[in-house]
Structures are given as structure tokens and as C-alpha cells.
C-alpha positions in Angstrom: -0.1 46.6 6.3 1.0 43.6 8.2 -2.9 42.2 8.8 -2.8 42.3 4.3 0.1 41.0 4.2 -1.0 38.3 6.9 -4.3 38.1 5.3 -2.5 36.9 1.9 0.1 34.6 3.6 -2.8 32.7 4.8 -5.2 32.5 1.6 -1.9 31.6 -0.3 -1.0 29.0 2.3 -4.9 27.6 2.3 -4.9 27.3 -1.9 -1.9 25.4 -1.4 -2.6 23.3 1.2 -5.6 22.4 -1.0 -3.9 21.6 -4.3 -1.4 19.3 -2.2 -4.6 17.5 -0.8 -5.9 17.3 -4.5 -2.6 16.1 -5.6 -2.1 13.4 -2.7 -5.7 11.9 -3.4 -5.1 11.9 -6.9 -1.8 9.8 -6.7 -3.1 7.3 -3.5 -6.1 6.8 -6.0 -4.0 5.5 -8.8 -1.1 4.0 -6.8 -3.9 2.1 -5.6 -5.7 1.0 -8.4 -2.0 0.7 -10.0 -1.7 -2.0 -7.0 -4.8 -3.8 -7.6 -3.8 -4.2 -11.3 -0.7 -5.6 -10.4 -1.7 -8.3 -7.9 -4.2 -9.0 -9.7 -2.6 -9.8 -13.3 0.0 -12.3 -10.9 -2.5 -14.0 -9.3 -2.4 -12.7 -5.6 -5.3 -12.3 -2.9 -5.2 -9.1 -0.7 -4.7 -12.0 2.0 -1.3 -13.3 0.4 -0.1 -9.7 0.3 -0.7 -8.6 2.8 1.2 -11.8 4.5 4.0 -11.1 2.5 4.3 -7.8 3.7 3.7 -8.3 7.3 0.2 -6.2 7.4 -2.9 -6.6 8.4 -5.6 -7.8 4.9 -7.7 -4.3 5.0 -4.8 -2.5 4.7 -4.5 -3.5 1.4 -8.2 -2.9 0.6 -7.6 0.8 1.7 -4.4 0.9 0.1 -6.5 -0.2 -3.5 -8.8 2.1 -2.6 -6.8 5.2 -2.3 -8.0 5.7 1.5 -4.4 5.1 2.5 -0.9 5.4 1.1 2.2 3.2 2.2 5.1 4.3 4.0 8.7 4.1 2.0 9.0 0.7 3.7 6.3 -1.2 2.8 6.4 0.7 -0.5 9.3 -1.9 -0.8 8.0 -4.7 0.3 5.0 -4.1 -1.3 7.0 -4.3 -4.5 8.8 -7.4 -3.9 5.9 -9.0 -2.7 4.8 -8.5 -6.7 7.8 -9.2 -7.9 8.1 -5.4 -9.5 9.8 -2.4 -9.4 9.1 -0.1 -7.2 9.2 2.5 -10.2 6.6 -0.1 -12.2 4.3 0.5 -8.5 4.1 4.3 -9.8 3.5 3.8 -13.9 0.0 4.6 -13.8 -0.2 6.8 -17.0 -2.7 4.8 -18.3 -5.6 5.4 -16.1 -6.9 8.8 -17.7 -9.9 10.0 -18.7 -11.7 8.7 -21.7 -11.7 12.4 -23.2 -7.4 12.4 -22.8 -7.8 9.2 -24.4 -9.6 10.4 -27.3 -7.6 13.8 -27.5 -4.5 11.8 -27.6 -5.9 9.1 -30.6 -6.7 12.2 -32.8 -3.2 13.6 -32.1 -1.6 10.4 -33.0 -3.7 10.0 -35.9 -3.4 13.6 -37.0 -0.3 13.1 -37.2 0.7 10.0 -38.3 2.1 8.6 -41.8 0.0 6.4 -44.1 1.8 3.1 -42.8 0.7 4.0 -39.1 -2.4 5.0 -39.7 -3.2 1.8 -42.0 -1.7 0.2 -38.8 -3.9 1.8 -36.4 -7.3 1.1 -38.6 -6.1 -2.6 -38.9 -5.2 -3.0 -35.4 -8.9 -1.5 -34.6 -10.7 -3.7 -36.9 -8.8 -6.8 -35.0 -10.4 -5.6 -31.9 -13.7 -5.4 -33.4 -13.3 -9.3 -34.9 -12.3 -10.0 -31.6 -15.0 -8.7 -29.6 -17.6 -10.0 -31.8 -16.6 -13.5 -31.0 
């Protein structure tokens, strides 16, 4: 009885110890890119940053990548040094999949009255004008 009950304690441990991998490099991956998309819409090099910050430059790289993930107190600094929140460091809801994406639009759309849905088309057909020029 104890080497099942053992045996159990250990493949439950293992799954989990597995999802928490899967969920950690699925959160330094978009904290990352969430990074990069920050610094870069204000104008800063990995260089300046990483200055700012007191770190060495391919620190940041990793930290983009989603090879690393920042301790609490250069989470901080890391978010003064873009002139953010720390919460705006974390809003990475918009880097999903292009089938969410989609899934989502049709909700919306299924949804939606006559007013948003002319909205949407117009808003779409802006894009188009704009892209063609």
C-alpha cells in the first residue's frame, strides 16, 4: 500500500512539476516579448536599459527572449527604467494565437448590434485603404 501510494505521490508531483515549467516558460516568453515591445515603442537600446538598471546588455537580450526572468527588484527598475507600471510589464493579453484571435472576432461579431458591426466592417475597410497605400 505505501509503494502505490508513493508511486502516485510522485507521478502527481512530476505532472505538476511539469505544468509549472510550461507555465513559467510561457509567462518569461511574453514578459519578454512584453519588454521588448515596450522599450522599443520609447525609443531605448538593450544597452540604455540595461544601464539604467545596473545590468549587464545580454541580460536584457535573455530577458526578451524568455531565457531568463527578473528578480522582484529589477522587475522594478526595469519598470522605471520604461517609465511604466510594473502591472503595464505583465499586460501581455495581446500576444495570442491567430486562431484566439479569430475565435474571439466571430464572438464579437456574433454578437454584436448593427451599429458595432457597421463599425467593425468600416474600421476593416480603413485598414485595407491603408495598407494599400
Amino acid at each position: 500500500m505505501k509503494y502505490v501510494i508513493t508511486h502516485y505521490v510522485n507521478a502527481i508531483s512530476s505532472r505538476l512539476f511539469f505544468i509549472y515549467g510550461e507555465v513559467m516558460a510561457n509567462l518569461k516568453s511574453k514578459f519578454g516579448k512584453r519588454v521588448k515591445e515596450i522599450r522599443k515603442s520609447k525609443g531605448y537600446t538593450q544597452e540604455q536599459i540595461a544601464e539604467i538598471i545596473g545590468i549587464e546588455p545580454p541580460n536584457i537580450s535573455k530577458l526578451e527572449k524568455g531565457v531568463h526572468f527578473p528578480n522582484p527588484d529589477n522587475i522594478e527598475k526595469l519598470a522605471n527604467a520604461l517609465n511604466s507600471d510594473i502591472k503595464d510589464l505583465f499586460d501581455f493579453g495581446h500576444f495570442e494565437d491567430k486562431s484566439t484571435i479569430k475565435t474571439k472576432l466571430k464572438n464579437y461579431i456574433d454578437e454584436a448590434n448593427d451599429k458595432e458591426i457597421e463599425f467593425v466592417y468600416k474600421f476593416i475597410v480603413a485598414l485595407d485603404l491603408y495598407k494599400k497605400n
